[in-house]
mmCIF file of the N, C-alpha and C atoms, coordinates in Angstrom:
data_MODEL
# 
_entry.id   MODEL 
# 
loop_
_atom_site.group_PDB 
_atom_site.id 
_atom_site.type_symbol 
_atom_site.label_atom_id 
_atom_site.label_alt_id 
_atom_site.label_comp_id 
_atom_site.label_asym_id 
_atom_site.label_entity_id 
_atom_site.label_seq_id 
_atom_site.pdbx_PDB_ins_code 
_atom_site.Cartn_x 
_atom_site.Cartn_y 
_atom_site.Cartn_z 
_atom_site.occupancy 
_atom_site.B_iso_or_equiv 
_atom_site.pdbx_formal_charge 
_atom_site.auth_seq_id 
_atom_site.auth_comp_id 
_atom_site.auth_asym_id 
_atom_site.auth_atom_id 
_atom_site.pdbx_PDB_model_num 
ATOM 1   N N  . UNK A 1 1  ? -83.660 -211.658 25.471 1.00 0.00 ? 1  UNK A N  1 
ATOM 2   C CA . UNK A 1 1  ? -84.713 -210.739 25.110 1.00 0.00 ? 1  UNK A CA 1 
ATOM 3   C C  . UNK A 1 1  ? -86.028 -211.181 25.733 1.00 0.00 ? 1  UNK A C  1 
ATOM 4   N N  . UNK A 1 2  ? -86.220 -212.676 25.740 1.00 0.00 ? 2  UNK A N  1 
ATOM 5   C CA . UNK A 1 2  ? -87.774 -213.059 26.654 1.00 0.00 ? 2  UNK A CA 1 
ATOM 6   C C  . UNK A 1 2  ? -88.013 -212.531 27.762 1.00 0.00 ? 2  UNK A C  1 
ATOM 7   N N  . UNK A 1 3  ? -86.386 -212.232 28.224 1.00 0.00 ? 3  UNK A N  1 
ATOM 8   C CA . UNK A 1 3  ? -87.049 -212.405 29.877 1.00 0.00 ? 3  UNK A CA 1 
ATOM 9   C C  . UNK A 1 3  ? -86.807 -210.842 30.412 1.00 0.00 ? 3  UNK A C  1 
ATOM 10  N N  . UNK A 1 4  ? -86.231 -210.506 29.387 1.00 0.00 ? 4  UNK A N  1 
ATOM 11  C CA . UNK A 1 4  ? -86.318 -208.550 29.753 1.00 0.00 ? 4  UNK A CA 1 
ATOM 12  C C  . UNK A 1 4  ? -86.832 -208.123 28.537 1.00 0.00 ? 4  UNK A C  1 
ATOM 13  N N  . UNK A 1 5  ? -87.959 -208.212 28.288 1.00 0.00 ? 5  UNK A N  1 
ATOM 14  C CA . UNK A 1 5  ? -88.850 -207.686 27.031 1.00 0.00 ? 5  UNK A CA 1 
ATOM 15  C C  . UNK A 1 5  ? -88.753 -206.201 26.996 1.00 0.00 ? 5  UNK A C  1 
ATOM 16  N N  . UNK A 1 6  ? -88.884 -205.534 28.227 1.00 0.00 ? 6  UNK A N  1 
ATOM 17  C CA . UNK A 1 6  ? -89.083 -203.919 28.067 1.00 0.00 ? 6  UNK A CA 1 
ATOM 18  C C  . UNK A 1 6  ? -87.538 -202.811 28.454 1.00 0.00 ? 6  UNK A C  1 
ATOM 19  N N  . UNK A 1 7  ? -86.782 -204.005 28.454 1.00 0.00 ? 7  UNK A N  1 
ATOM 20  C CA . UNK A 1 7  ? -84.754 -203.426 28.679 1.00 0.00 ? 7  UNK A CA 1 
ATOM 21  C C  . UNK A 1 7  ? -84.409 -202.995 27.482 1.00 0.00 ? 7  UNK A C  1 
ATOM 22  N N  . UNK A 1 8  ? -83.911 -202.050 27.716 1.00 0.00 ? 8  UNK A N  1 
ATOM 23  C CA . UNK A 1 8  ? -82.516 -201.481 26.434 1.00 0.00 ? 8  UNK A CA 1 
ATOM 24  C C  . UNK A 1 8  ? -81.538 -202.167 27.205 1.00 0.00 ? 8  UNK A C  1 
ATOM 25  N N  . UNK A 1 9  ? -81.294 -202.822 25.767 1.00 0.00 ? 9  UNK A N  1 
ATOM 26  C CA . UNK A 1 9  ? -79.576 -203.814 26.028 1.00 0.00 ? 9  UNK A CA 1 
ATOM 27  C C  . UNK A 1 9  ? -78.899 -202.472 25.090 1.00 0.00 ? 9  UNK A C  1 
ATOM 28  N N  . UNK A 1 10 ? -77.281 -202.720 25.614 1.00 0.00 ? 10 UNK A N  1 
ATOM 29  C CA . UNK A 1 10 ? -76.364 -201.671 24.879 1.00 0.00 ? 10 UNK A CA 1 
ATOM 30  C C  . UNK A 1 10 ? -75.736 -202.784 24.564 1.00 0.00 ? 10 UNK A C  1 
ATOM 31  N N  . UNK A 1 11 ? -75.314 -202.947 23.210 1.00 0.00 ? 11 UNK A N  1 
ATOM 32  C CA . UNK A 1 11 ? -74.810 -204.190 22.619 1.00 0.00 ? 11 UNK A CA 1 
ATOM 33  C C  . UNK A 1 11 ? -73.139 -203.767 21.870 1.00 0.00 ? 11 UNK A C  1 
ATOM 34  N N  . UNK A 1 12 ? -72.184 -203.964 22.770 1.00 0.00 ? 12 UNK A N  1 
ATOM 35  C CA . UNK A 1 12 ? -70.803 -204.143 22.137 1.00 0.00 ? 12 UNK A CA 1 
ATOM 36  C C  . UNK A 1 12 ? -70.819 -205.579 21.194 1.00 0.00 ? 12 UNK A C  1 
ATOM 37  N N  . UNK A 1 13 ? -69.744 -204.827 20.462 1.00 0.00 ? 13 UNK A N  1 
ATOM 38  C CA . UNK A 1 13 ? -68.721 -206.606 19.890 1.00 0.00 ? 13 UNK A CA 1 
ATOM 39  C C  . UNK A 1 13 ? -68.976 -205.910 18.318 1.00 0.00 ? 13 UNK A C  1 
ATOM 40  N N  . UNK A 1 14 ? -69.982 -204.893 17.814 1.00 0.00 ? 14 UNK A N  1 
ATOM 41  C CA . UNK A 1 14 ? -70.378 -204.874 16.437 1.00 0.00 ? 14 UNK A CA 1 
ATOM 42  C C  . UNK A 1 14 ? -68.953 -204.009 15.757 1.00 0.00 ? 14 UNK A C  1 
ATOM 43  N N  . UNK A 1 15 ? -68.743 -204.993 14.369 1.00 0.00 ? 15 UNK A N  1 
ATOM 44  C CA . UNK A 1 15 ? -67.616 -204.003 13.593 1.00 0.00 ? 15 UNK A CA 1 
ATOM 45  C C  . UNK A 1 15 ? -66.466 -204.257 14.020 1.00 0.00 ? 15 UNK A C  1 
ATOM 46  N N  . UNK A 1 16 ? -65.408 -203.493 14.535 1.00 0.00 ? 16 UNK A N  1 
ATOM 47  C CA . UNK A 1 16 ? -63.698 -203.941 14.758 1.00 0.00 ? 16 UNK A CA 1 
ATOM 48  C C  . UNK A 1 16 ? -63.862 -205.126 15.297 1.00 0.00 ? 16 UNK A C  1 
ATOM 49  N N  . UNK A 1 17 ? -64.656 -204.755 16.529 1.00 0.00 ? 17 UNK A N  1 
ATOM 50  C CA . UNK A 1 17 ? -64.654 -206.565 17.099 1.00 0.00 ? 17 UNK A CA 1 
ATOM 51  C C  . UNK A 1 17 ? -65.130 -207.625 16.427 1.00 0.00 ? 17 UNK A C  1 
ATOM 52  N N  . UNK A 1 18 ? -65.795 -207.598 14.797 1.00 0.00 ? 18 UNK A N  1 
ATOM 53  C CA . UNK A 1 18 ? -65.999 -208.780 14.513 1.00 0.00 ? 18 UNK A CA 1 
ATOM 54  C C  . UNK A 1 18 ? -67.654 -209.049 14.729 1.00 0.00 ? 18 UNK A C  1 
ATOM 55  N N  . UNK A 1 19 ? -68.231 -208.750 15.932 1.00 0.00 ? 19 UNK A N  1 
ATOM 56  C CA . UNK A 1 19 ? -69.439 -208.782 15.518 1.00 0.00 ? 19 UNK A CA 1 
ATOM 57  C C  . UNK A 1 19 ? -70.199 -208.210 14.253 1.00 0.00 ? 19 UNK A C  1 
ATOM 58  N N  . UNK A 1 20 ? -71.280 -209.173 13.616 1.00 0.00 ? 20 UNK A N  1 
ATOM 59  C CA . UNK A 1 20 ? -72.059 -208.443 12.933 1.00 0.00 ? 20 UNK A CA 1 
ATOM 60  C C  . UNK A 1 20 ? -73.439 -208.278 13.008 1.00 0.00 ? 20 UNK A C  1 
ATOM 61  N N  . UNK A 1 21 ? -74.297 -207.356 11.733 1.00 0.00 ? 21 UNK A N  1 
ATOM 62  C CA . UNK A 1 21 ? -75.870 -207.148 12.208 1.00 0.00 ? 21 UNK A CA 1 
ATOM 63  C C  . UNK A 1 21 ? -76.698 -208.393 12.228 1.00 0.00 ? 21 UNK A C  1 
ATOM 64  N N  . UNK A 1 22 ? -76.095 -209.296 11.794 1.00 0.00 ? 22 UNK A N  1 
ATOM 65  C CA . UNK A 1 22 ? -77.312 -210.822 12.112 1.00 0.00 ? 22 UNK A CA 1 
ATOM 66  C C  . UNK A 1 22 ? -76.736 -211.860 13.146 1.00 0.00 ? 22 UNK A C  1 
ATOM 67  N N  . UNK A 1 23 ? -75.014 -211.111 13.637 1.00 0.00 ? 23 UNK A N  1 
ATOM 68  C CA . UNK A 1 23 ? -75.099 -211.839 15.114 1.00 0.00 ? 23 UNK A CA 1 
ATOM 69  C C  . UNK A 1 23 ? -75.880 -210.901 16.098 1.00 0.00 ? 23 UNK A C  1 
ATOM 70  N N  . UNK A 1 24 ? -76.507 -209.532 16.225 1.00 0.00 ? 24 UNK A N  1 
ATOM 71  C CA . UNK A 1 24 ? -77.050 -208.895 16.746 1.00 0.00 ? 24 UNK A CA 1 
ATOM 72  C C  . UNK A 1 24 ? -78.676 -208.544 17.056 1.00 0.00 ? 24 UNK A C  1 
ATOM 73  N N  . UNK A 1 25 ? -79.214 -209.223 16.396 1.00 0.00 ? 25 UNK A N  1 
ATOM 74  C CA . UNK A 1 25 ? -80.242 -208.807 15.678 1.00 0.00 ? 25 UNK A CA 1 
ATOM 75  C C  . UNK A 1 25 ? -81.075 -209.548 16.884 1.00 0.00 ? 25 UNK A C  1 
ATOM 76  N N  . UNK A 1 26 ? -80.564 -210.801 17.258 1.00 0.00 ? 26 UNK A N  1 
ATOM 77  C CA . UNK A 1 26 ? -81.512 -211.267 18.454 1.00 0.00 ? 26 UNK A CA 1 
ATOM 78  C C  . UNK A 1 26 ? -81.387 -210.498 19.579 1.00 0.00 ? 26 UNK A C  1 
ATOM 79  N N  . UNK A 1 27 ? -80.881 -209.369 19.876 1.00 0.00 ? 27 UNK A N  1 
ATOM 80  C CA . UNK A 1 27 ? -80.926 -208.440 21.102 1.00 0.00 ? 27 UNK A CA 1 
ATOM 81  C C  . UNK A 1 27 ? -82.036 -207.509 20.797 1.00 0.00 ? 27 UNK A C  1 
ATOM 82  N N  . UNK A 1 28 ? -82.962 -207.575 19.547 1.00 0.00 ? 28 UNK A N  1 
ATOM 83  C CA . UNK A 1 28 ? -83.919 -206.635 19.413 1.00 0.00 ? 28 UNK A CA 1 
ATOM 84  C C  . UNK A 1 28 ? -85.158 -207.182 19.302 1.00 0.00 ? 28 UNK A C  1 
ATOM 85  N N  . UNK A 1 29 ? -86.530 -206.455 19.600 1.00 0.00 ? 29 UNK A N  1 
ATOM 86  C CA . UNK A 1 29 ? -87.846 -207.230 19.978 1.00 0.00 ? 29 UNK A CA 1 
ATOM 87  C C  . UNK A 1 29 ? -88.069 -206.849 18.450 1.00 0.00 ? 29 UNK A C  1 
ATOM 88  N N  . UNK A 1 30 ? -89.476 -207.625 18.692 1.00 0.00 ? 30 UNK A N  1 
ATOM 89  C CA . UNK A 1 30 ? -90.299 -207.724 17.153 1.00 0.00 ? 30 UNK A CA 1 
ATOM 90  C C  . UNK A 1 30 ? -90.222 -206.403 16.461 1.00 0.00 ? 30 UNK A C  1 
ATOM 91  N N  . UNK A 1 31 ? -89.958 -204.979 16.871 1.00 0.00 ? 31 UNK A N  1 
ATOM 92  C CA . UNK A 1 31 ? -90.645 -203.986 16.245 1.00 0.00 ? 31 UNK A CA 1 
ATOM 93  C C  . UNK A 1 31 ? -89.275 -203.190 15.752 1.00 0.00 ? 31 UNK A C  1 
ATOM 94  N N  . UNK A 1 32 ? -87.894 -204.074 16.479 1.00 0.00 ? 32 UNK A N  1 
ATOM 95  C CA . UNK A 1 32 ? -86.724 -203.712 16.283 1.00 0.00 ? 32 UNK A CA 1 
ATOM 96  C C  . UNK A 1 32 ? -86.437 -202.866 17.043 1.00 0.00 ? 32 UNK A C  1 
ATOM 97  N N  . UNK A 1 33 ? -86.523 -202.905 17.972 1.00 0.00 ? 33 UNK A N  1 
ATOM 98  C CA . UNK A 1 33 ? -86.086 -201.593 19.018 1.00 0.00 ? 33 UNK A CA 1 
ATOM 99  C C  . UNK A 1 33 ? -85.850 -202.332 20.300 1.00 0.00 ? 33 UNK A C  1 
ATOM 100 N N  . UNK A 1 34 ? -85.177 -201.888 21.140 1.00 0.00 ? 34 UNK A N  1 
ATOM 101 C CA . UNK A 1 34 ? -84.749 -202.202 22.273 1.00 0.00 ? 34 UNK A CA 1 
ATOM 102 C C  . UNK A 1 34 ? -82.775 -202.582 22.548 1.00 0.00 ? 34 UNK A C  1 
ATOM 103 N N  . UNK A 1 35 ? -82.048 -202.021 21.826 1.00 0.00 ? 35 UNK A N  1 
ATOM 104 C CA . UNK A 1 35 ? -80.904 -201.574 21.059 1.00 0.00 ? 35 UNK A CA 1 
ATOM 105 C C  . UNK A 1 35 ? -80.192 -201.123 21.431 1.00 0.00 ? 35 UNK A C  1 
ATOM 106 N N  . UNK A 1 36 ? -79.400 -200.402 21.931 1.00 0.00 ? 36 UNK A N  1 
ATOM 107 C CA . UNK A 1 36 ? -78.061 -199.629 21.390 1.00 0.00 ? 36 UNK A CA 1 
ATOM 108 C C  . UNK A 1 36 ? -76.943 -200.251 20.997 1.00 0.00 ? 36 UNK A C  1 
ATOM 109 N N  . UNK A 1 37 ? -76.527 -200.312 19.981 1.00 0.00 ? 37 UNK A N  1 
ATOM 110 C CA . UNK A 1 37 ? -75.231 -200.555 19.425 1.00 0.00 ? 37 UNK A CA 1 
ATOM 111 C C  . UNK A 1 37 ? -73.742 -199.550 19.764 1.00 0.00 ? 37 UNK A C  1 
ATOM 112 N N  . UNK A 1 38 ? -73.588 -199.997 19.967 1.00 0.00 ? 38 UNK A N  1 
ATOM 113 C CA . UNK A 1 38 ? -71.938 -199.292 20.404 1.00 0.00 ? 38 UNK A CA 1 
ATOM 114 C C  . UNK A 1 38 ? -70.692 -200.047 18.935 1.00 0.00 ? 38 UNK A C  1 
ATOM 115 N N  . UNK A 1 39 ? -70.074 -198.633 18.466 1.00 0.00 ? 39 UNK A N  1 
ATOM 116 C CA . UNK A 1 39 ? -69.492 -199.549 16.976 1.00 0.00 ? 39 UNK A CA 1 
ATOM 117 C C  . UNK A 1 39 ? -68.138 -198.274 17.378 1.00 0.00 ? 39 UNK A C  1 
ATOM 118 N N  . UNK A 1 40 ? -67.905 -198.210 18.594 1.00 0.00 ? 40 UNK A N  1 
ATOM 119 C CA . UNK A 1 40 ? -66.872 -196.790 18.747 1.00 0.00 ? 40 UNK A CA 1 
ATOM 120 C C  . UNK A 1 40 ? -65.795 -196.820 17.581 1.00 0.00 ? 40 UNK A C  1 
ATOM 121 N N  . UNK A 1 41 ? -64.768 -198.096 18.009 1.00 0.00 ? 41 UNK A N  1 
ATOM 122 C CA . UNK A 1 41 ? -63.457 -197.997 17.026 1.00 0.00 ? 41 UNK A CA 1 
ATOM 123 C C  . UNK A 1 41 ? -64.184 -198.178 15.509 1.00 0.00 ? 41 UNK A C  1 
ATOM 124 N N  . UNK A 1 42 ? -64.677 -198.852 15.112 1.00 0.00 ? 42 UNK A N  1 
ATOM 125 C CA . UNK A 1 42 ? -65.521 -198.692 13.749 1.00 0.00 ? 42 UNK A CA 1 
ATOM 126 C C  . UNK A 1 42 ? -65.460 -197.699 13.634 1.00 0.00 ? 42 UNK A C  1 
ATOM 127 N N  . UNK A 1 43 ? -66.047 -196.897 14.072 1.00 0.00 ? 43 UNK A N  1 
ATOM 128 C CA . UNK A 1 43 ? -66.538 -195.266 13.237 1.00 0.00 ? 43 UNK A CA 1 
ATOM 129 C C  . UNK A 1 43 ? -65.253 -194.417 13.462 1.00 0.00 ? 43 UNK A C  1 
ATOM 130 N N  . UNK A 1 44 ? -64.742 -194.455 14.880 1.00 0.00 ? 44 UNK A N  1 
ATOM 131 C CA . UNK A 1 44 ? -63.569 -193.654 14.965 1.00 0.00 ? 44 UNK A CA 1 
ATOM 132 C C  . UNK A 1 44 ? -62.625 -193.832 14.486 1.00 0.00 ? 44 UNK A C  1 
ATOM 133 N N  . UNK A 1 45 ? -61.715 -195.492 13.565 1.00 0.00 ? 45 UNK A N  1 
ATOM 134 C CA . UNK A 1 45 ? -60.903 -195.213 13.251 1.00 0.00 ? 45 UNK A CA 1 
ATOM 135 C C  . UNK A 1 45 ? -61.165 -195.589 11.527 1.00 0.00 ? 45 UNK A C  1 
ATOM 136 N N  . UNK A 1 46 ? -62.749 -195.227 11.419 1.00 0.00 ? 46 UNK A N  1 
ATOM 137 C CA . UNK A 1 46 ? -63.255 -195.530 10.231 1.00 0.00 ? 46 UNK A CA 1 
ATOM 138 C C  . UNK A 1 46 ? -62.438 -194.718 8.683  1.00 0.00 ? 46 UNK A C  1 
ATOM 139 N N  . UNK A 1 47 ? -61.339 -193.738 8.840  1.00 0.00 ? 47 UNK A N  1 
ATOM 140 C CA . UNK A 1 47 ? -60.912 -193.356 7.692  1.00 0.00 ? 47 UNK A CA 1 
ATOM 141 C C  . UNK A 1 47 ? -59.296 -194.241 7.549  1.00 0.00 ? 47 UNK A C  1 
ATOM 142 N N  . UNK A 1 48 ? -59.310 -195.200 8.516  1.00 0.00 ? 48 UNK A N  1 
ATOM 143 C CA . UNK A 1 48 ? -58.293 -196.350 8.228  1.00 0.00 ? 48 UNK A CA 1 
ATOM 144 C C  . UNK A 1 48 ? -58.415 -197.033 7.642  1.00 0.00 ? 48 UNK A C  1 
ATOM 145 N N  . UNK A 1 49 ? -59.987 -197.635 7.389  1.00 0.00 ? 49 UNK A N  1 
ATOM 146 C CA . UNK A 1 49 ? -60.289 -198.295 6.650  1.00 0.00 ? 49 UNK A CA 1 
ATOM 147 C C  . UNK A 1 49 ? -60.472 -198.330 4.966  1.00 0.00 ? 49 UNK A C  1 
ATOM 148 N N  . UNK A 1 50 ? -59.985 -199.317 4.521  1.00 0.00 ? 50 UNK A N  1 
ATOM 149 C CA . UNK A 1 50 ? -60.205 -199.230 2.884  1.00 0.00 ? 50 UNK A CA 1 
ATOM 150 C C  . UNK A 1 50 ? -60.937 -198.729 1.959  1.00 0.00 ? 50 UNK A C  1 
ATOM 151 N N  . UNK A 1 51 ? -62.296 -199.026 2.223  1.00 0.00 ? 51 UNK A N  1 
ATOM 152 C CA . UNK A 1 51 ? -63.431 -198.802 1.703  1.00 0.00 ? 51 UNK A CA 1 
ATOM 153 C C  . UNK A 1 51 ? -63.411 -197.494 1.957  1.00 0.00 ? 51 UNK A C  1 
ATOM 154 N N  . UNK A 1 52 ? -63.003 -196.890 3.162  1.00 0.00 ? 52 UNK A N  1 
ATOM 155 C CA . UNK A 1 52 ? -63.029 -195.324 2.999  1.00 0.00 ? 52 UNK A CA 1 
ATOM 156 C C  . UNK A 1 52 ? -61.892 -194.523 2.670  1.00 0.00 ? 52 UNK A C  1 
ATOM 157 N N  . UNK A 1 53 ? -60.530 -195.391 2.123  1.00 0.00 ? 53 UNK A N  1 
ATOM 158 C CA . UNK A 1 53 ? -59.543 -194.657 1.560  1.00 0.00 ? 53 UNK A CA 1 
ATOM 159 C C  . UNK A 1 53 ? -60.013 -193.118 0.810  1.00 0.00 ? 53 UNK A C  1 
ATOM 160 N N  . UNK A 1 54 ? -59.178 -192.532 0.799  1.00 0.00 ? 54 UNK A N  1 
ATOM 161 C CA . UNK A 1 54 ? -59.510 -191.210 0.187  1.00 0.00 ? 54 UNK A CA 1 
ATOM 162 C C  . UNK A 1 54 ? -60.662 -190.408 1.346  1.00 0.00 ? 54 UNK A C  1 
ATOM 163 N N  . UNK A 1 55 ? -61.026 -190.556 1.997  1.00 0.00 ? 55 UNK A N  1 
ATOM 164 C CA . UNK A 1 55 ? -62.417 -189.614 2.665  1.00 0.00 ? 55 UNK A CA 1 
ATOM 165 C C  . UNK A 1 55 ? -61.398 -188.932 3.773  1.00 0.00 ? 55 UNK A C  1 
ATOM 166 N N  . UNK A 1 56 ? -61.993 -188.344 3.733  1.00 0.00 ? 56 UNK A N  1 
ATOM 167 C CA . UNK A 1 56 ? -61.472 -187.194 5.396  1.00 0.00 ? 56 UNK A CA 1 
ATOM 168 C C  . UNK A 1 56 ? -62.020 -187.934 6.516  1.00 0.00 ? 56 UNK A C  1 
ATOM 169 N N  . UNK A 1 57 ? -61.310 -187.622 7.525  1.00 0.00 ? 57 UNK A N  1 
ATOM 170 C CA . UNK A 1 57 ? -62.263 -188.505 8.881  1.00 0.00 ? 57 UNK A CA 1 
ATOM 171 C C  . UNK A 1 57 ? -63.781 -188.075 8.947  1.00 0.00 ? 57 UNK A C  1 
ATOM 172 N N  . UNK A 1 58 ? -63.785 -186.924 8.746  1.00 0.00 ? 58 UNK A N  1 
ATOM 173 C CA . UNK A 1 58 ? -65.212 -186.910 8.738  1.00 0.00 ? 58 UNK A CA 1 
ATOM 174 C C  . UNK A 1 58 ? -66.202 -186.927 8.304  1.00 0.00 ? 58 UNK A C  1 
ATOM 175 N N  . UNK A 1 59 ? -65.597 -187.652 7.106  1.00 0.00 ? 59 UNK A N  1 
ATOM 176 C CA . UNK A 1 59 ? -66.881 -188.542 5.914  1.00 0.00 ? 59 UNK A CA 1 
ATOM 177 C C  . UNK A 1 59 ? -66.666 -189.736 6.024  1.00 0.00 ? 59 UNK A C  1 
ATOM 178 N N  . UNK A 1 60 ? -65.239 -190.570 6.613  1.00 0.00 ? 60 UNK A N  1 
ATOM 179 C CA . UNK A 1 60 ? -65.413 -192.008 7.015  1.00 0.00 ? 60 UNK A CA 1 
ATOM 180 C C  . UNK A 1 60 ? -65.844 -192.176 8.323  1.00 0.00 ? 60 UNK A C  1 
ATOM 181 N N  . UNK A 1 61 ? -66.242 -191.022 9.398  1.00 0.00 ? 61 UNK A N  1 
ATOM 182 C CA . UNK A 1 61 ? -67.114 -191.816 10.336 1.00 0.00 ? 61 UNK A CA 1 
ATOM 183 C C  . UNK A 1 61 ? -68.237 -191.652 9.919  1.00 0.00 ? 61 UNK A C  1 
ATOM 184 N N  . UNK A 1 62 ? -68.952 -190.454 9.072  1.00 0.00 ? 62 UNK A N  1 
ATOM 185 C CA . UNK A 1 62 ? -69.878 -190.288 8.606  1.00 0.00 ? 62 UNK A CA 1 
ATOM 186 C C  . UNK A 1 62 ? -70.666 -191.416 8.097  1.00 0.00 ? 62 UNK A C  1 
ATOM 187 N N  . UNK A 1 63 ? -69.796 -191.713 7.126  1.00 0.00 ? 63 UNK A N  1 
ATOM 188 C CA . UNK A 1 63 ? -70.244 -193.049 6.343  1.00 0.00 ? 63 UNK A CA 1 
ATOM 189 C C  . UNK A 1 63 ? -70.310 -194.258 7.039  1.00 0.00 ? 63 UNK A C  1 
ATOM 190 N N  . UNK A 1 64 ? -69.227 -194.417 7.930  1.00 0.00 ? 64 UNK A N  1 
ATOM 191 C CA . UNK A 1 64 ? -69.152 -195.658 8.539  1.00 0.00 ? 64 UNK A CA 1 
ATOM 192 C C  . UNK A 1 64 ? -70.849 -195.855 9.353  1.00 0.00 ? 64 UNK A C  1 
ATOM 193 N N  . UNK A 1 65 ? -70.823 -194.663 9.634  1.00 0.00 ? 65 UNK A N  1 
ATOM 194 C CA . UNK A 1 65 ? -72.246 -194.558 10.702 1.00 0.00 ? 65 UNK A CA 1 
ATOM 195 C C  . UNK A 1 65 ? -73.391 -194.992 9.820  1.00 0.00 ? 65 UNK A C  1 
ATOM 196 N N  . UNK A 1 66 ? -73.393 -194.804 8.859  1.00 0.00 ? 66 UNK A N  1 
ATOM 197 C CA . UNK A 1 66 ? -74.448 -194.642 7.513  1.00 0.00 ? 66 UNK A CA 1 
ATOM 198 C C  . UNK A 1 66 ? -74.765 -196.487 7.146  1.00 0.00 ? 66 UNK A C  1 
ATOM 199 N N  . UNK A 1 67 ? -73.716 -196.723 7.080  1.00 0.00 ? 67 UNK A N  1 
ATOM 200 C CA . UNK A 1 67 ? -73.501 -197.584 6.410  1.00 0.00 ? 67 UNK A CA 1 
ATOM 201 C C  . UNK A 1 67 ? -73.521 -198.977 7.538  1.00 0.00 ? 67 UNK A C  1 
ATOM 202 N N  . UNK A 1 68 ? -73.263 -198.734 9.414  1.00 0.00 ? 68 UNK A N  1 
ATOM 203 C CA . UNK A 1 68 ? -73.959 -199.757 9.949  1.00 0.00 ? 68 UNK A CA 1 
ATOM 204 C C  . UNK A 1 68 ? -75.353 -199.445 10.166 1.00 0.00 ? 68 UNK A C  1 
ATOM 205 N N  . UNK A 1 69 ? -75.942 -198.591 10.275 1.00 0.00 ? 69 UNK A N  1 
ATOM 206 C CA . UNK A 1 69 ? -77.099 -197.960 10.158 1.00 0.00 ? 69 UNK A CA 1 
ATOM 207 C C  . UNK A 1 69 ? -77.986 -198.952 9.210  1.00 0.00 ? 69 UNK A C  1 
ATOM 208 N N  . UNK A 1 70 ? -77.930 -199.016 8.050  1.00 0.00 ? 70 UNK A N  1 
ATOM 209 C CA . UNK A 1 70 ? -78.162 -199.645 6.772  1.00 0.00 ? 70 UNK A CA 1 
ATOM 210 C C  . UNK A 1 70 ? -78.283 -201.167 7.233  1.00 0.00 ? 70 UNK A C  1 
ATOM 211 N N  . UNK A 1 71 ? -76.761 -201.841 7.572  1.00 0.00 ? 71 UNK A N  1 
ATOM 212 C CA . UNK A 1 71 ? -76.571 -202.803 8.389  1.00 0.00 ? 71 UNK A CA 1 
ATOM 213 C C  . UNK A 1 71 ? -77.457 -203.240 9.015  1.00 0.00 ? 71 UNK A C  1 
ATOM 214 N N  . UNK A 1 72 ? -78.105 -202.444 10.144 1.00 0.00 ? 72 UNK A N  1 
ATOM 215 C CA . UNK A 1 72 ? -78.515 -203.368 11.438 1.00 0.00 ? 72 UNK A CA 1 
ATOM 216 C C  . UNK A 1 72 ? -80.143 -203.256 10.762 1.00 0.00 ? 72 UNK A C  1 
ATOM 217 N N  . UNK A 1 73 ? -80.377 -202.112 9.999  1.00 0.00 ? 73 UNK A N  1 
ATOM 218 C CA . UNK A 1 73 ? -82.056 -201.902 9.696  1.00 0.00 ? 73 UNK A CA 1 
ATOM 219 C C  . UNK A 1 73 ? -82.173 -203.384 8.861  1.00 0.00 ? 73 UNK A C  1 
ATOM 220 N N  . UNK A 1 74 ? -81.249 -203.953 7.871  1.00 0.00 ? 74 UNK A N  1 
ATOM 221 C CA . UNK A 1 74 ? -81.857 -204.829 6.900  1.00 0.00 ? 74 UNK A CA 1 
ATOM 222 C C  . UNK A 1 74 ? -81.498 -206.397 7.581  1.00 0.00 ? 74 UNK A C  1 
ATOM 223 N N  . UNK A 1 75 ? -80.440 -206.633 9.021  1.00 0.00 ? 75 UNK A N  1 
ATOM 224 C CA . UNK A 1 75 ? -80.604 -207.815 9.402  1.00 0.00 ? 75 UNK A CA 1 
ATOM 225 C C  . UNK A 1 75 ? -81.971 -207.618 10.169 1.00 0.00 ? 75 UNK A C  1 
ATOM 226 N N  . UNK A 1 76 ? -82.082 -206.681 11.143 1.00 0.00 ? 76 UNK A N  1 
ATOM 227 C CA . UNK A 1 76 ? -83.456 -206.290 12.168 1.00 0.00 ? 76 UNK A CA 1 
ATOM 228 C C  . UNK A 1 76 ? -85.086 -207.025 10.659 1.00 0.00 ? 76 UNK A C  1 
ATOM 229 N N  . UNK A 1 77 ? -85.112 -206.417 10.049 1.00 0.00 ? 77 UNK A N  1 
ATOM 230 C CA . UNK A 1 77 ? -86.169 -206.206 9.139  1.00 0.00 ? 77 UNK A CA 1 
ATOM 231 C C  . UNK A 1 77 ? -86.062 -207.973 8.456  1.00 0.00 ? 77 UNK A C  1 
ATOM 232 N N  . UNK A 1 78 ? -84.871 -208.567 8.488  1.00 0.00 ? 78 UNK A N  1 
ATOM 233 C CA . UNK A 1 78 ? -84.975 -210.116 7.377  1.00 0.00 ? 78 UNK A CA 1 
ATOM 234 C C  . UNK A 1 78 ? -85.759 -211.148 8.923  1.00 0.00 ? 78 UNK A C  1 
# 
């Protein structure tokens, strides 16, 4: 991040792969921006997942989205 202060990084690895929002969080500048997260299989095969048992796919990507959303704002913000 020092040495490309004004780059958008697109940041894989978050979610299926195991990455999470406070291994990520150093890819973003002070104001929290400079970002994209990529969470594809997360969200897409998000009504596989437990926590979203019972939802239709399109309230577990919904949610899934919601819910790293939530994720990356409160590691970004600690």
């Amino acid at each position: 991040r020092k040495e490309m202060p004004h780059t958008f990084f697109l940041i894989p690895g978050y979610g299926a792969q195991g990455g999470t929002a406070d291994d990520l969080k150093v890819c973003f500048n002070k104001d929290g921006l400079g970002g994209i997260v990529n969470s594809s299989r997360g969200i897409l095969c998000a009504y596989k997942q437990e926590k979203y048992k019972g939802s239709s796919y399109y309230e577990a990507a919904r949610q899934a989205c919601i819910d790293m959303k939530n994720d990356l704002n409160r590691a970004i913000k600690a």
